[in-house]
N, C-alpha and C positions, 0 to 999 in steps of 0.2 A: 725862367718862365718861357713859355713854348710861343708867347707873342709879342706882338710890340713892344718894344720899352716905354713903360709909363712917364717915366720921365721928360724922351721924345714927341712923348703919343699927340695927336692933333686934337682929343676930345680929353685932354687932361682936368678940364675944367670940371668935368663933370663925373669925374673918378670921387668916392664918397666912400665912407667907414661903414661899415656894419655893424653895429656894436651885438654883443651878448647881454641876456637879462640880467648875469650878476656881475657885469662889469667884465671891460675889457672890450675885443673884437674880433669876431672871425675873420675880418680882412678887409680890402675895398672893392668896391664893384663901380663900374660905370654906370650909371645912374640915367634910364632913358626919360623920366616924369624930371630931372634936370634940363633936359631940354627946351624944356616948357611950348611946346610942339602940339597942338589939339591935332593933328595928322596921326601921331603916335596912338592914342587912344583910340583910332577910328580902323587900327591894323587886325588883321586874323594873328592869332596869338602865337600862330605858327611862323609870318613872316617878322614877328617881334624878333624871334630867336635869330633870323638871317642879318636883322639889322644890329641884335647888340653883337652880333658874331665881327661884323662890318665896322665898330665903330670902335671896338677894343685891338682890331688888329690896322686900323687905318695911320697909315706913315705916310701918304702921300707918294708912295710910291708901287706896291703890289696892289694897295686899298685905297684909295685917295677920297677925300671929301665931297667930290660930286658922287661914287660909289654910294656913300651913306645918302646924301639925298635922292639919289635913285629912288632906294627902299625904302625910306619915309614918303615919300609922293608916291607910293605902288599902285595904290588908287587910278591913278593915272598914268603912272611910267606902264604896268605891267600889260595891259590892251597890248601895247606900243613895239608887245616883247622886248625891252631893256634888257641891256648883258649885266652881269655884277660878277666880279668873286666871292670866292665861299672858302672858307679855309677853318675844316672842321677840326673838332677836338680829338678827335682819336680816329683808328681805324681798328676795323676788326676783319678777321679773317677763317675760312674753313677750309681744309686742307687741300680738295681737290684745284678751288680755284686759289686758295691763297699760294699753295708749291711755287706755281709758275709768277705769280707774283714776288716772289721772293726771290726763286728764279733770275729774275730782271734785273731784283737790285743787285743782286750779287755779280751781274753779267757787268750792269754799268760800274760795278768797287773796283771790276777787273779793266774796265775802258780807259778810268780815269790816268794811268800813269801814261799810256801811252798817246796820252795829250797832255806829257806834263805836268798835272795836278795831281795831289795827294790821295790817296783813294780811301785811307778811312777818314775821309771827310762827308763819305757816302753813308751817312745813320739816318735812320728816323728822328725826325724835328717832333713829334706826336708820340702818344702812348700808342703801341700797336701788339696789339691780341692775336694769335693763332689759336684756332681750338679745333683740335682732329679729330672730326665726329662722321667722316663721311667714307670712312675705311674699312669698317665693320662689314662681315658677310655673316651668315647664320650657316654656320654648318652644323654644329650641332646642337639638338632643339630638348625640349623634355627633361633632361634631367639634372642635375644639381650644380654641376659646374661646369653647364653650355658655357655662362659667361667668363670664366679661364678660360676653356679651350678654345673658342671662338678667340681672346684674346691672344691667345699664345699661335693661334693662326694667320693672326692680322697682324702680327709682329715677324712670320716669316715670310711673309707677300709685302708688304710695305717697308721694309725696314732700311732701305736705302732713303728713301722718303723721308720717315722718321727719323733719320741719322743726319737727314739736310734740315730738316725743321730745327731738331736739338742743337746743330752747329749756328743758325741762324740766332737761336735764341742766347748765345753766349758770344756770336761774333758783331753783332750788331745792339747798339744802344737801343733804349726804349722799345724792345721789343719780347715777350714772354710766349711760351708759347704751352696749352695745357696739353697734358697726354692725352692717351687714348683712354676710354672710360671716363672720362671728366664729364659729360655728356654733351649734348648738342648742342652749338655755336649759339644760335636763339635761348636755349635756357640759360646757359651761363653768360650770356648779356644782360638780361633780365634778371636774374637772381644773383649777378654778384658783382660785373662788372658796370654797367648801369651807376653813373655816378647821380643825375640828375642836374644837378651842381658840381663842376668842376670849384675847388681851393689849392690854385697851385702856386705857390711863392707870393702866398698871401692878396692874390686875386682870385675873385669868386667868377666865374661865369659860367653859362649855359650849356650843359653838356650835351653832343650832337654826335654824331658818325657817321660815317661811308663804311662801308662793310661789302665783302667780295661773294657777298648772297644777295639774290635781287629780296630776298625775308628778311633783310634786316629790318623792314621796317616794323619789325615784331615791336620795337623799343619805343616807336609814337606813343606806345598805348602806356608809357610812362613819362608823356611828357618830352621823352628823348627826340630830336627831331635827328632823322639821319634815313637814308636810302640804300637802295645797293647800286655797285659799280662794275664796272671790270677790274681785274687784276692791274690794268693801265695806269687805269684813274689813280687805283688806290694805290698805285707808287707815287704818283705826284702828288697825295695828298701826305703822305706819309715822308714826305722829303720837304715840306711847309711849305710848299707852292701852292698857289690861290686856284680853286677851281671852276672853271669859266660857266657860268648857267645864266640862262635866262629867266629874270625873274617870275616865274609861275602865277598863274592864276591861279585862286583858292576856291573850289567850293563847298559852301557852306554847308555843311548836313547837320538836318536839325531833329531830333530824337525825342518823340514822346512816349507815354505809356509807360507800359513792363508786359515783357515776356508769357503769354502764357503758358499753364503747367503743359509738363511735353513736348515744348518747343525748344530746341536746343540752340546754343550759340551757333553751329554749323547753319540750322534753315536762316538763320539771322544773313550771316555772314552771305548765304550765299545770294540770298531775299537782292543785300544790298550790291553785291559785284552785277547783277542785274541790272538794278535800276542806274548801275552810274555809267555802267558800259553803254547804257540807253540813251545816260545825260550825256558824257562825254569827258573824261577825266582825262585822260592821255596826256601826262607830263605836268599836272597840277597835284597840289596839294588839295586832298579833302581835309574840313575840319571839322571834329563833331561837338557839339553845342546843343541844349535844351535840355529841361527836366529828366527825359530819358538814361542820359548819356549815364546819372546819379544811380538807374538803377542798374546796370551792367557793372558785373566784377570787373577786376583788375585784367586777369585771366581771357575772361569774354572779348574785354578791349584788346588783348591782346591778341586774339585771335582776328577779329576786325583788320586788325594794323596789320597781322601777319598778312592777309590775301590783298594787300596792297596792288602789286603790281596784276596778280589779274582781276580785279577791276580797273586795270591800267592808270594809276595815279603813284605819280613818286611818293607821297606821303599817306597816310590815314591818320592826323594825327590828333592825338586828344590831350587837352593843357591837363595841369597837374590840380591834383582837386584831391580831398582827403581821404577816398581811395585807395589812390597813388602814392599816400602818407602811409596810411596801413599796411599796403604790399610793401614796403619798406623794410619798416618793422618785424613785419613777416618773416622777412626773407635772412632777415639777418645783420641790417645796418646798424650804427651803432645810435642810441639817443643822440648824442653829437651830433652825429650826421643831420639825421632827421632834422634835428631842432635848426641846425643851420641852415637845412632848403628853406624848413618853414617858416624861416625870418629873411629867405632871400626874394624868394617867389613873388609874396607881397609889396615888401618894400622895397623894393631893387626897379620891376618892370612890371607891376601889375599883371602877375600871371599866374597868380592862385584864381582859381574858380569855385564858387558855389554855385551850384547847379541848381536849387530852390530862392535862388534869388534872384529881384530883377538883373535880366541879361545890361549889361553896356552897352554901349552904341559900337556896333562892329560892322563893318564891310566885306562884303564878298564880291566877287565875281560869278557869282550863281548860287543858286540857292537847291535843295530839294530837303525833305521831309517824310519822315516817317513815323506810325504809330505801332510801335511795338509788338501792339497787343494784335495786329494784325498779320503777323507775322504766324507762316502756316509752315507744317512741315514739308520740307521737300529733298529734293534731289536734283543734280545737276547732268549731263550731259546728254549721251554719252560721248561726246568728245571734251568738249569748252566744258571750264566753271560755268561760265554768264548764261547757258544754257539752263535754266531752269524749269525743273518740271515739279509743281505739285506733287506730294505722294499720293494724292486722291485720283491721279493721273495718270501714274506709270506704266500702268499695265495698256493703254490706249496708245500713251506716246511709244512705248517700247515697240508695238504693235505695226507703227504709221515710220518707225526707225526701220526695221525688217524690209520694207515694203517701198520706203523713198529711195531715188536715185541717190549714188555712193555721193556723200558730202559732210559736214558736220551732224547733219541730222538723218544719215542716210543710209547703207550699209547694201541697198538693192538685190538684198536674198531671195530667190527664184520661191515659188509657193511650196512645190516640193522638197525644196530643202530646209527649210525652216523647221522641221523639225528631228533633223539627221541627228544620229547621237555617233563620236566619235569615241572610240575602246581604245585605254590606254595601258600601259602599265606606270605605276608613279612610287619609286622605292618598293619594287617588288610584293605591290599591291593591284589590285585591279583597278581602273576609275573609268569616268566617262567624263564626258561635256559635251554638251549644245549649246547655239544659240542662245545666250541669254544668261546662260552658269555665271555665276558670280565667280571669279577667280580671285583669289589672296595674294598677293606678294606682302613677305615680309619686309617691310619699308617701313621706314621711321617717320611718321608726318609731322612735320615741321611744324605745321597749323593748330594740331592736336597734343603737342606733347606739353605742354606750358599749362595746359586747360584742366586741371582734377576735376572739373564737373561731368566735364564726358569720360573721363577713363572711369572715373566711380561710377557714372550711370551705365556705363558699357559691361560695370563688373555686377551691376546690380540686378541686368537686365539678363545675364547667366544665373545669375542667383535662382531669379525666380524663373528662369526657363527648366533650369534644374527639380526645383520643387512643384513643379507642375507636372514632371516625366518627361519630358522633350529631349529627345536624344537627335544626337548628330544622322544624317542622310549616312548612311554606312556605305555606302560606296566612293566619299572622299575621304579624304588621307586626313592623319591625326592631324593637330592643331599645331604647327612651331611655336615654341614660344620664344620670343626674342627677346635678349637681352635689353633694358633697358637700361640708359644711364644717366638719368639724375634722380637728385634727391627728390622731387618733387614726384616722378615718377614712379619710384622704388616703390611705394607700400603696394600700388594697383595694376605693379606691370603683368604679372604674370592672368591676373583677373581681367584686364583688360583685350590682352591677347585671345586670351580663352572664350572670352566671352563674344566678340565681334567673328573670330574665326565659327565657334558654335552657332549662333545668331544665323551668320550667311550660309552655316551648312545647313541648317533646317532650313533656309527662306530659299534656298536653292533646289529643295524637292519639288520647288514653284516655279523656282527663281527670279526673274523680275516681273515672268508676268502674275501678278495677283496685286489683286485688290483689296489693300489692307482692312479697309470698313468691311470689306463684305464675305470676306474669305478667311479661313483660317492659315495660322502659319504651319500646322501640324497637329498631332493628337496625345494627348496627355494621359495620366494616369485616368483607370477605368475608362477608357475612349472616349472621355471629352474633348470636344474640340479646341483648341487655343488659340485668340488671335492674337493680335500684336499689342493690344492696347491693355491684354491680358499680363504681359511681363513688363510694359514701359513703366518705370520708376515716375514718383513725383518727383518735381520739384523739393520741396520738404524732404525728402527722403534723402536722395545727395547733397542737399547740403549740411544734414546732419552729419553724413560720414566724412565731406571733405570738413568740415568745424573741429571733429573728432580727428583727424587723422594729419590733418598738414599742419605742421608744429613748427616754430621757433629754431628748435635744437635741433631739426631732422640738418635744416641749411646750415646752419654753424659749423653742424659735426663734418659734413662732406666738403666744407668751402675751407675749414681750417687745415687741413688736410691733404687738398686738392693737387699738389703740388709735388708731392710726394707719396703718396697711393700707389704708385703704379710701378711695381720694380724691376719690370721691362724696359721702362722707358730710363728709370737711375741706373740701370747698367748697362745701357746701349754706348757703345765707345763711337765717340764723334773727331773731324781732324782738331786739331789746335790752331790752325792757322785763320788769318783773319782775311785771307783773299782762300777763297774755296776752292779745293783741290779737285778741279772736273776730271771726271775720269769717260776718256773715249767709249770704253767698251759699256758701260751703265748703260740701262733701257729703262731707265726711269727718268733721271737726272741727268742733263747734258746743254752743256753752254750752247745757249741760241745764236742763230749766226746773224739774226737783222741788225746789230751794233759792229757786222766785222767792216772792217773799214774804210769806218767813217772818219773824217774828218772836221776842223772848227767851222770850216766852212759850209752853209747850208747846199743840196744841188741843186741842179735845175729843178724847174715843175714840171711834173711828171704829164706825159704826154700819151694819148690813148688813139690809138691809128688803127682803122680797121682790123679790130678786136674782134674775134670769134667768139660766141655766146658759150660759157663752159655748160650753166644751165638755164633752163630756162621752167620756173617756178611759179607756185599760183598763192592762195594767201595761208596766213597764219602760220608760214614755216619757223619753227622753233629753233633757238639755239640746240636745241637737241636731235634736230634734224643734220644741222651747218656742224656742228662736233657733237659725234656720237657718244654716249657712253659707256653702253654696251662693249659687245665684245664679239668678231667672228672669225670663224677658223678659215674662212677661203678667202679672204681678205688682205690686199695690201701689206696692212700693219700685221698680218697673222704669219705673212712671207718675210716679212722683213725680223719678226721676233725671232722663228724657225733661225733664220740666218744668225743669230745672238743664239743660239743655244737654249733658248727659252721653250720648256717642253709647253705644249697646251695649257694642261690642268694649271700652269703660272701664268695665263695667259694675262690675266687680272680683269681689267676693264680699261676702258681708252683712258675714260675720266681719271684714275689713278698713277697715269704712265703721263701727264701733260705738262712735267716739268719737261718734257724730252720732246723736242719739235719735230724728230723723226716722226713721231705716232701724231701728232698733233696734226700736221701735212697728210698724212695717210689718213686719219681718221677724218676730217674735212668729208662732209656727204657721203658717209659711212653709212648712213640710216637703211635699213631696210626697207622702212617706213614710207624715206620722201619719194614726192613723186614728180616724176621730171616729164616735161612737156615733150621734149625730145625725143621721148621714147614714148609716146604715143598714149600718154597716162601712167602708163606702168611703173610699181612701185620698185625700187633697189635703187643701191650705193655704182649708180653706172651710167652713161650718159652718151651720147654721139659723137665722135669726131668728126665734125659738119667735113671739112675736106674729104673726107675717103670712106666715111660712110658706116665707121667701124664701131660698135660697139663695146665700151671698153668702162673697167672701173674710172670714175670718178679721178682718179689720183691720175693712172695711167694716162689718162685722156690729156689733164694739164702737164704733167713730164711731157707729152707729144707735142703738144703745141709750145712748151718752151723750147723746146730742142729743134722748135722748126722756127722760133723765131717771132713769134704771135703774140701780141696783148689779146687778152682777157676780160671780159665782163660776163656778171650773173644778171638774169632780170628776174622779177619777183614781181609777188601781188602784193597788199595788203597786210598788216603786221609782219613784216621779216622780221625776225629774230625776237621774237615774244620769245618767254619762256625764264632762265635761268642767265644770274649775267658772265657767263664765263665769259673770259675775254678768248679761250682758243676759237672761238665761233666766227674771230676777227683774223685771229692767226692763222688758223688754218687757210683760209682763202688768200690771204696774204701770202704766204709761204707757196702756195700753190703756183700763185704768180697774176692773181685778180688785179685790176686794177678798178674795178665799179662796179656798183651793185645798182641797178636803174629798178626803182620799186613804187608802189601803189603808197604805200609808208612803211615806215619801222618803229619800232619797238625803242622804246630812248636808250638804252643805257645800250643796246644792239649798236646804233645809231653812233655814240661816242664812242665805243671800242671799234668799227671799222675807223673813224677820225683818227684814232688814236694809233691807229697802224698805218695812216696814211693810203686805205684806199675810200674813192670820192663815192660818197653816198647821194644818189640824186633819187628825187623824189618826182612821178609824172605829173601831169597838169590835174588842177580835179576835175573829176569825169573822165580822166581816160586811163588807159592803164595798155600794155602792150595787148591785149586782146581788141580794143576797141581801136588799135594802129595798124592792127592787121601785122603784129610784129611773131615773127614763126620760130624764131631764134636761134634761125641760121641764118642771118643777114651776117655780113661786117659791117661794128659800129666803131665810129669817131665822135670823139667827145670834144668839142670846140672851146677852151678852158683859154682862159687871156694868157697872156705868154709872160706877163710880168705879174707878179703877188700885190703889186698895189692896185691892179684893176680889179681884185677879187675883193669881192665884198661877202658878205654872208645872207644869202637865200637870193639872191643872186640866180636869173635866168640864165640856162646853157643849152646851147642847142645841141643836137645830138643828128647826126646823120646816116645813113646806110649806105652800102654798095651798091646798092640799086636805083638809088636816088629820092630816096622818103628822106623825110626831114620831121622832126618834133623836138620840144622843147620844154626841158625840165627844170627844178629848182634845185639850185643846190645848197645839200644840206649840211653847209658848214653854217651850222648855227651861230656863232660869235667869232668877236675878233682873234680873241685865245684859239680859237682853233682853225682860222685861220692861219697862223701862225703855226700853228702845228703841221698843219699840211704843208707849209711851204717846207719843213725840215725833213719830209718825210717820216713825220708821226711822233707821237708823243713823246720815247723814248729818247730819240737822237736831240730833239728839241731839249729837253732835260738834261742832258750831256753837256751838248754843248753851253746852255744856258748855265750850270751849275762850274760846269769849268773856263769860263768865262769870270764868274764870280769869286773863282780862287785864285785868277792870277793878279 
């Protein structure tokens, strides 16, 4: 068993049988209504799971018994932000950020001898998933077997990758890893790996995850509690070390009504990243509760949970309730299964829900509320989700976008140009675009693919655009159709594609500006006019075809099978050895050097002395901004490929090459996109050398300043590192040679992987931010940090100084003791090291 020993355990008392209806028993479970605790009952149903997680793994020594009464008092401890450990049930992983995760482990199997200690003593303590679903390009579209030759393309662009994953999955315990084609990491959590209920060596408990997607929170919406991380985290979770969090505030979202007809889970979904971005969810768990919640599918809720992180809440999470039974069965579980959640849920910890019954007494930390029925269609940006616009609105807001100064809502298009049309050629085709053209990328939405209500209505809404006459805007390019890959998607991929590509290319003879009540989308057979509401499907109408179409046997047939489908990947030859054979000249795969060495002993604390500003940043910068994942030919990492023999056309993507730190350092503020203060607003991957006044890429600039001898700091506004949780968004800067990131806020799991690499995340005072300091980001800064680790507390004032004699004063954001300790090692990894080889001698 992957936890305490029962025997040992501190809450032994309260370990209990399960019995089965015809005799016998599924196992024991820890028993929280044995506690006979009225605090228990008064919990969000989501921090129940943090506590039986807490109180099955408590030894007094990673978990101890004031831990557990922490989260029984939440009510009161969490105002207070209380630290706890968390020590989930699994992890899950997807390849671009899992690689380098894996990566890690494999760096540390190779540290261990050289302190001595055993090195395959380096495995996963946890079941841990890989599933390669973010490798896929679409080169060939339209005909019968894109999805071969696309695959037999992705097998000669990745195959070094996929040769490290396959080694991985046979040199390291508890660890599987599914091919390519298996489909996307969110569906095969959901439909197959999803246990609900952990039975492992005849203990039952709560099944949870960290996953190296900030979407894993797709799994709430069965009950699953689990979030996304960085590649960091998820090695110390995957190596059964306790993960340091602050106990979360929950709030409550309370759901009435039902949906009306035409209203899809999207305007839902985005209705609510709205209103929570408004309340404030940032590092809380939301719960949903009420009447409502009974009328939303499985699917819906899943999508909900999927836009977790932007409405900025670690959780979305929804208890399990006979829904959640259903999608079960659906999917594929066995009656066993089922019947064992159904007898754990209730009698174990009071965490079955009826939704038509009086609610219990539950506490939140804030409350909001919604009626369903209220819910209008809309549309989001055009930059943020949380940006919401009405569709009864777009063509006004689009309009007042044109015309606003350049910002989230801005774009400041001169009058005469707004309506320029640009002539291209697109696969030796003509095309245009303006202002406003709806463009397609083929991309796989993580949000939509789990959902058959919208691929069916998307395929229904071609139906009938078809049957009315409506033909595609002839001057864009045919429709790709992308491969899809899973079972749930199969029957409606190619319907689905077709239909939203078709959709946008008639609504683009308009494009965004029109007004769907009062305009037509196009003209139909005998020149009738067509609007929108003329092809939008009912309600009734999709769900007859998903009742009809999403069957039992479709998931059996692809899940029994899964493992073996793909005969690229059974005959891919991998090493034998169980320390991983790095090979120098690889631009994919290559031994990281922040473990070269080290030593048992932890070093000094890292000191910041009139540091030169590398950028200086305003808000919402993405991890996509901080590691690109794009691709560009006059670029750093395009000079450095060239030097590997790497022609262009292999150039791949950064995202793809980030097992390999060379690209990971080069790619660091690769964006096109960001935009650096330094350079006077202007957007690119380049920035100032404050000393000499030069203009240089991003990489180039910090090479100068290490080679001259310099610390390093970034400043920033307002969410740094939203976005995706890659942990290279941490490495890169790290590598570069950062030592601080001074920001307005960040992004949580941003926030943990700069901790986890050991550069200090400090946060300004509220109400100022470096524009209101008059800070230009050419000063030199020192960071005034205690000289001994036991002065350092967590959030913790620090004063910050300039060269010129300005003085302010920040927080700092080593959130808990655990990571204090981790900074004093110089970051997560070395801490683990050493802490694990420590434990084996």
């Amino acid at each position: 068993m992957a936890n305490s020993s029962a025997t040992k355990h501190a809450f032994k008392s309260i370990l209990a049988s399960l019995p089965k209806p015809g005799g016998g028993e599924y196992g024991k479970f820890f028993s929280l209504p044995a506690l006979n605790d009225p605090r228990i009952d008064r919990l969000p149903y989501s921090i129940r799971v943090l506590l039986e997680s807490a109180i099955r793994h408590c030894d007094n020594f990673q978990v101890t018994e004031s831990d557990v009464e922490k989260i029984i008092d939440w009510e009161n401890t969490s105002p207070k932000l209380a630290e706890i450990p968390f020590k989930p049930a699994r992890c899950i992983l997807m390849d671009n950020t899992g690689v380098p995760a894996v990566v890690d482990l494999a760096a540390m199997r190779d540290m261990m001898p050289k302190l001595g200690c055993d090195p395959y003593k380096i495995n996963p303590l946890i079941p841990v998933d890989a599933v390669i679903d973010h490798a896929v390009r679409v080169d060939v579209a339209g005909t019968c077997d894109a999805l071969d030759r696309n695959e037999e393309l992705e097998f000669q662009r990745n195959k070094e990758r996929f040769a490290f994953l396959k080694w991985a999955s046979s040199a390291f315990r508890n660890m599987q890893v599914f091919p390519p084609g298996s489909g996307t990491v969110h569906q095969v959590n959901m439909e197959y790996l999803a246990r609900v209920v952990f039975n492992e060596d005849g203990i039952l408990y709560f099944d949870s995850v960290v996953g190296t997607d900030s979407h894993t929170t797709m799994a709430n919406s069965l009950g699953v509690a689990g979030w996304g991380v960085g590649g960091i985290e998820a090695v110390v979770a995957m190596l059964g070390q306790p993960m340091g969090m602050v106990l979360p505030g929950v709030v409550g979202f309370k759901l009435s009504g039902k949906l009306r007809d035409g209203v899809t889970t999207t305007d839902l979904v985005l209705t609510m990243t709205q209103m929570l971005r408004k309340h404030g969810a940032i590092g809380k768990f939301v719960e949903f509760y009420g009447v409502g919640v009974g009328e939303l599918s499985l699917p819906a809720r899943a999508t909900i949970a999927n836009m977790s992180p932007e409405y900025g809440a670690t959780m979305g999470f929804f208890p399990v309730d006979q829904v959640a039974l259903d999608y079960l069965k659906l999917t594929g579980r066995s009656d066993e299964t089922v019947s064992m959640i159904e007898a754990y849920l209730p009698r174990a910890n009071k965490m079955f829900v009826e939704h038509h019954e009086p609610e219990t007494e539950r506490v939140y930390s804030s409350y909001l509320e919604l009626d369903l029925s209220e819910v209008e269609p809309c549309v989001s940006g055009p930059k943020r989700p949380h940006d919401r616009v009405p569709l009864r609105e777009m063509k006004s807001d689009w309009h007042a976008c044109l015309d606003n100064e350049v910002g989230f809502k801005g774009y400041a298009v001169p009058k005469e140009q707004q309506g320029k049309v640009v002539k291209f050629d697109f696969h030796g085709r003509p095309a245009e675009i303006k202002h406003g053209s709806v463009v397609l990328a083929a991309i796989c939405s993580s949000t939509n693919t789990s959902n058959p209500s919208v691929m069916i209505g998307a395929g229904l809404v071609a139906k009938k655009a078809c049957e009315l006459g409506l033909e595609r805007a002839s001057r864009l390019s045919e429709p790709a159709r992308v491969p899809c890959r899973s079972c749930m998607a199969v029957p409606y991929a190619s319907a689905t594609l077709a239909t939203w590509m078709n959709l946008y290319q008639l609504l683009s003879q308009k494009m965004v500006d029109i007004d769907f009540e009062k305009e037509p989308i196009g003209v139909g057979k005998g020149g009738k006019e067509v609007f929108l509401r003329d092809i939008w499907p009912s309600n009734q109408e999709i769900d007859q075809v998903v009742e009809s179409s999403v069957q039992t046997h479709l998931f059996k047939k692809v899940y029994e099978s899964i493992m073996e489908r793909n005969h690229r990947w059974n005959e891919l030859p991998v090493p034998k050895e169980a320390l991983y054979p790095w090979d120098d000249k690889s631009t994919y795969i290559r031994k990281p050097t922040y473990l070269d060495g080290m030593s048992m002993s932890p070093p000094s604390l890292p000191k910041v002395t009139e540091a030169y500003c590398l950028l200086n940043l305003g808000d919402s910068i993405t991890t996509d901004h901080i590691s690109y994942s794009g691709r560009s030919r006059g670029h750093p990492c395009a000079k450095y490929l060239l030097e590997y023999g790497v022609e262009p056309k292999n150039f791949s993507s950064y995202g793809g090459r980030r097992g390999n730190n060379e690209i990971v350092m080069r790619g660091a503020f690769a964006n096109m996109r960001i935009v650096n203060k330094l350079l006077d607003g202007k957007a690119g991957p380049w920035t100032i050398h404050v000393p000499t006044g030069e203009k240089l890429y991003v990489f180039d600039a910090a090479m100068k300043y290490k080679s001259e001898g310099h610390d390093m700091v970034i400043i920033a506004g307002a969410e740094y590192g939203s976005g995706s949780s890659r942990d290279s968004a941490a490495k890169g800067p790290k590598l570069l040679g950062v030592k601080s990131v001074i920001a307005k806020s960040f992004e949580r799991i941003h926030r943990s992987n700069l901790v986890g690499m050991g550069i200090i995340p400090l946060c300004f005072k509220e109400g100022e931010d470096a524009d209101s300091l008059g800070l230009t980001g050419r000063e030199r800064y020192t960071i005034h940090l205690p000289t001994s680790i036991s002065e350092i507390n967590p959030g913790q004032d620090v004063t910050v100084t300039t060269h010129d004699g300005r003085s302010f004063t920040c927080i700092l954001r080593l959130d808990t003791q655990l990571e204090v300790a981790y900074f004093s090692h110089g970051g997560i990894l070395p801490y683990m090291v050493r802490n694990l080889a420590s434990q084996m001698k």
